[in-house]
C-alpha positions as CSV (number, residue, x, y, z in Angstrom):
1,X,84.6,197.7,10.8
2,X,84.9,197.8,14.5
3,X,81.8,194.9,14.8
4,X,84.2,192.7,12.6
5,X,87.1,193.2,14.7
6,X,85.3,192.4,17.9
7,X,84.0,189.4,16.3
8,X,86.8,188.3,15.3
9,X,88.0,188.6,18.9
10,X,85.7,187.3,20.5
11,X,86.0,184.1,17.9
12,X,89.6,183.6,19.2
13,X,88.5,183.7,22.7
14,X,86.1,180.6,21.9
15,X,89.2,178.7,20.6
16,X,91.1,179.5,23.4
17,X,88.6,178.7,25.9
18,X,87.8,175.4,23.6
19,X,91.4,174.4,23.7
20,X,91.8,174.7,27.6
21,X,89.0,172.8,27.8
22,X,90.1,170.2,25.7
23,X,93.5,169.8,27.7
24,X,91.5,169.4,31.1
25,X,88.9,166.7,29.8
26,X,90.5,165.0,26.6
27,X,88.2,161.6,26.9
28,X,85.1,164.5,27.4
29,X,85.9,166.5,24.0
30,X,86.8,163.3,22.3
31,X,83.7,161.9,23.6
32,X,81.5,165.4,22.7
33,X,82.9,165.7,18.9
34,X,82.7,161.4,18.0
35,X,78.4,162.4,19.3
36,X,78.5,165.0,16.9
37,X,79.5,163.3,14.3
38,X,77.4,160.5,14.8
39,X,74.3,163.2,15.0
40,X,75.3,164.7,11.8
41,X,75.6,161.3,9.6
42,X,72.7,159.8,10.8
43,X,70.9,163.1,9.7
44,X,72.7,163.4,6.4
45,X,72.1,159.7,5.5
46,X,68.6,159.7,6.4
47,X,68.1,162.7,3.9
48,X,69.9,161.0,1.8
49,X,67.6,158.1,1.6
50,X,64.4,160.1,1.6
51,X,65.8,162.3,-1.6
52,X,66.3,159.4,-3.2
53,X,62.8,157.2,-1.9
54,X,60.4,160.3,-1.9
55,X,62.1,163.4,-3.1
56,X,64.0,163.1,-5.8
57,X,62.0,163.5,-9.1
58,X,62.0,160.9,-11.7
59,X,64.1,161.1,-14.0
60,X,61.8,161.5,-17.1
61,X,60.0,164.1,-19.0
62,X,56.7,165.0,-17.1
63,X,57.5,162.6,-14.3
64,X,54.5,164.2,-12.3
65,X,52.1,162.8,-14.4
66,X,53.4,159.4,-14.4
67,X,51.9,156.7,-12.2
68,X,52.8,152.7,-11.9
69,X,50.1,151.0,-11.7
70,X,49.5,147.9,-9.5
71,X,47.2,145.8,-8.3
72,X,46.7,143.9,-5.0
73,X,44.7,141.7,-3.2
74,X,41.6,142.1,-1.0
75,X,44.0,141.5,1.8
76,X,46.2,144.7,0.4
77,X,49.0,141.9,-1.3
78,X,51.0,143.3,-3.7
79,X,54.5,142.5,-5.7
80,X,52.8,140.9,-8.7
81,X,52.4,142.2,-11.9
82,X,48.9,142.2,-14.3
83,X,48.3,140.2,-17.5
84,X,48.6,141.1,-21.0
85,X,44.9,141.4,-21.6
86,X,44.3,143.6,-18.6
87,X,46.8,145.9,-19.7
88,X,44.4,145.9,-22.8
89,X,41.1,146.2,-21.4
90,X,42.6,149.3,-19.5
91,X,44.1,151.0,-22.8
92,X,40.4,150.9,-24.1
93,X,38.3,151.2,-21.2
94,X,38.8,154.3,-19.5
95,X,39.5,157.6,-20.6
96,X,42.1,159.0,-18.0
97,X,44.9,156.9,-19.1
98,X,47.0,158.7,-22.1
99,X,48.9,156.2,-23.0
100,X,50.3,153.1,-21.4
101,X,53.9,151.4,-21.7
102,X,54.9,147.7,-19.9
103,X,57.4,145.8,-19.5
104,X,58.7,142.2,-19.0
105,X,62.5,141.3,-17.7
106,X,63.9,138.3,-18.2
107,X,68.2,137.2,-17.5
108,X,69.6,136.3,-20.7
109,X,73.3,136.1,-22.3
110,X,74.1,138.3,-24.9
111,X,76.7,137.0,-27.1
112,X,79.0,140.4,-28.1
113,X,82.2,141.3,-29.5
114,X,83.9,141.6,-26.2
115,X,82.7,138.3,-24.9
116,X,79.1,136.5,-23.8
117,X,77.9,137.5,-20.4
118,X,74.1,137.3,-18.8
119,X,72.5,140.5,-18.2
120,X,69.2,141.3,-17.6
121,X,66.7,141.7,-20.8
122,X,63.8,144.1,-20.8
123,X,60.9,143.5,-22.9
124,X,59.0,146.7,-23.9
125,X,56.2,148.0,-25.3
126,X,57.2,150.2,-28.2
127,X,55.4,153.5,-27.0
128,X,57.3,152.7,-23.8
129,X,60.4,155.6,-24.7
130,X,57.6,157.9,-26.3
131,X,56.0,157.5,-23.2
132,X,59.1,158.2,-20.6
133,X,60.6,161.0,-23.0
134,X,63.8,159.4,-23.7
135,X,65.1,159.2,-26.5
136,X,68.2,156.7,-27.9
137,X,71.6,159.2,-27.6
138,X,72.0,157.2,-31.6
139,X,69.9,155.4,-33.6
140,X,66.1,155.2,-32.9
141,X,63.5,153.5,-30.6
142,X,61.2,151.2,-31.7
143,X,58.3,151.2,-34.4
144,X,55.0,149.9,-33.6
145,X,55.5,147.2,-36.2
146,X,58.4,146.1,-34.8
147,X,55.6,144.5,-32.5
148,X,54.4,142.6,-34.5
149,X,55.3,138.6,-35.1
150,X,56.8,138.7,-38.7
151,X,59.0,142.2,-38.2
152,X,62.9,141.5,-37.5
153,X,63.9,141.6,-33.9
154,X,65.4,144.2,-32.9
155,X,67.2,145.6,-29.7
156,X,68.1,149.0,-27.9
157,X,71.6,148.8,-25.6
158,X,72.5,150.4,-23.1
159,X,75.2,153.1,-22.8
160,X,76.9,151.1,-20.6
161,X,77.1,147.6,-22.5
162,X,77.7,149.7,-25.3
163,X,80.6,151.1,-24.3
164,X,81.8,147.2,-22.3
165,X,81.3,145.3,-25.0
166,X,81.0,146.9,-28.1
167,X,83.6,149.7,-27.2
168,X,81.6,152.6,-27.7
169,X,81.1,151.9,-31.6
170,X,79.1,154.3,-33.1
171,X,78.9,152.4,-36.5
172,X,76.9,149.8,-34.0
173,X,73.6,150.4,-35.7
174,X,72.5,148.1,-37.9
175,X,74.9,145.3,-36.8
176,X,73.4,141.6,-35.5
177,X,74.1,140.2,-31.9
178,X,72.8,137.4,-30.4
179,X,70.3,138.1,-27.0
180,X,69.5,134.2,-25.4
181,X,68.8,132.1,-29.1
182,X,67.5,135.1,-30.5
183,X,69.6,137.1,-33.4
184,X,68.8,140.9,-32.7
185,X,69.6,144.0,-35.0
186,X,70.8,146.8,-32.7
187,X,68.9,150.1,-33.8
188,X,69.7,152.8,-31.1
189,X,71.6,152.9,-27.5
190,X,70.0,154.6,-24.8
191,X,70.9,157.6,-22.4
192,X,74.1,156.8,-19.8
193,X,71.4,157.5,-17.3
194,X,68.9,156.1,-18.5
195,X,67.2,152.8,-16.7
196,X,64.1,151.4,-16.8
197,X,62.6,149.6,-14.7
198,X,63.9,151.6,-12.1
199,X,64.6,148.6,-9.7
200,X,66.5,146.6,-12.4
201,X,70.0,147.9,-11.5
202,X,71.5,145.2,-14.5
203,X,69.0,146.3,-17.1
204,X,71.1,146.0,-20.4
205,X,69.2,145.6,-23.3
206,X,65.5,146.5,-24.5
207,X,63.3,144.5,-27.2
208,X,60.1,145.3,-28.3
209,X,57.3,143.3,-26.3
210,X,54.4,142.3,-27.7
211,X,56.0,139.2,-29.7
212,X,59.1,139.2,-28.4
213,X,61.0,135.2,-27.7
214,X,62.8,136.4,-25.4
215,X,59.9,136.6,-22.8
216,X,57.0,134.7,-22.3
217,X,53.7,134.9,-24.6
218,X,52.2,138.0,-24.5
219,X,49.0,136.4,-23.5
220,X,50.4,134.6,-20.7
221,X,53.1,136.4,-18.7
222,X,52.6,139.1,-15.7
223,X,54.3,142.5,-16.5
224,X,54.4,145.7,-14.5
225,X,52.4,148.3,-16.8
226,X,53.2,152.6,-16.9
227,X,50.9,155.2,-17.6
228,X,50.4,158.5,-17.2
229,X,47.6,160.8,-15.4
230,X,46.0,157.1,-14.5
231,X,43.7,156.6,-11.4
232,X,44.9,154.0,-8.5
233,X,44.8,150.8,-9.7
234,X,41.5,148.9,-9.4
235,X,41.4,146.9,-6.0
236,X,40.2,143.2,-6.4
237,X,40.6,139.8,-5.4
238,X,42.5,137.0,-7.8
239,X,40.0,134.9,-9.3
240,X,39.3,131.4,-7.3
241,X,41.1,128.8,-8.7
């Protein structure tokens, strides 16, 4: 009891001494506390941006054992993706890759109840969810046959157009909307949360891939592929034209 009492004296002698102080040099303690601050918010924003660069986890089930894969030039080049058939040869080639999920974007409008706007499309392979974890907070993700070329297009919102345009309908499933040209039965909405790819900030709506008109043909386009407990991406040069 006495320690606290003494403390708590010497604690108003500080302020005391600080507030003299402060009347003798005002442009000095003005000067001393705007440093401070400076100090601590460059600190707290530079651990900001490494929690969210290195740090922060993804958020996915089993994010550790989830790697993008990438491939770059002789010259260490980057910031392209790999073709269809590479993604295939990879699938069936090696023996450390579990599964892997792709995706194309593309800007398209979609034409819903609130009104058209553009937003950002994301063609998917249908493991893609399965892959991540996530699951649609109603309806489903996508079948493997939905793939395929003669199967009804279909589309996965997001929470947020959901809620913009179709006013957070929950009798949403099974209805039509048009994404671009293409008519699309909605089958599930995703997590609030949930985005993917991560750098797509406009990410809206989700179709499955491998046929899909509103991307490129699967044989042609470059795509940024997923998979878990993968190796580093082989290292080789583009083919000579």
């Amino acid at each position: 009891m006495i320690r606290i009492v003494a403390s708590i004296g010497n604690f108003r002698e500080d302020v005391r001494f600080a507030a003299r102080q402060f009347r003798r040099a005002p442009a000095y303690a003005v000067f001393t506390v705007l440093v401070l601050a400076l100090g601590i918010g460059t600190v707290t924003a530079m651990f900001t941006i490494s929690y969210s660069v290195l740090l922060r986890p993804l958020p996915f089930r089993a994010d550790r054992h989830l790697f993008k894969v990438v491939e770059s030039t002789a010259k260490g080049d980057e910031g392209f993706g790999v073709s269809y058939p590479e993604i295939t040869q990879w699938q069936q080639a090696t023996g450390d890759l579990a599964d892997v999920g792709f995706t194309w974007s593309s800007v398209n409008i979609i034409d819903a109840p609130a009104g058209a706007e553009m937003i950002s499309s994301v063609a998917a392979s249908p493991n893609l969810f399965t892959l991540l974890g996530v699951e649609p907070v109603i309806g489903r993700s996508f079948l493997p046959n939905e793939a395929n070329s003669d199967h009804t297009n279909v589309v996965l919102l997001s929470y947020d157009i959901w809620q913009r345009s179709f006013a957070g309908d929950r009798n949403v499933l099974g209805k039509t909307v048009h994404i671009g040209a293409t008519l699309c039965t909605i089958i599930g909405v995703m997590p609030k949360q949930f985005r993917y790819p991560l750098d797509d900030i406009r990410a809206e709506v989700w179709v499955p891939s491998e046929r899909s008109t509103l991307v490129p043909r699967p044989d042609d386009p470059y795509g940024s592929p997923l998979g878990p407990d993968c190796p580093p991406a082989p290292r080789r040069s583009p083919p000579s034209p």
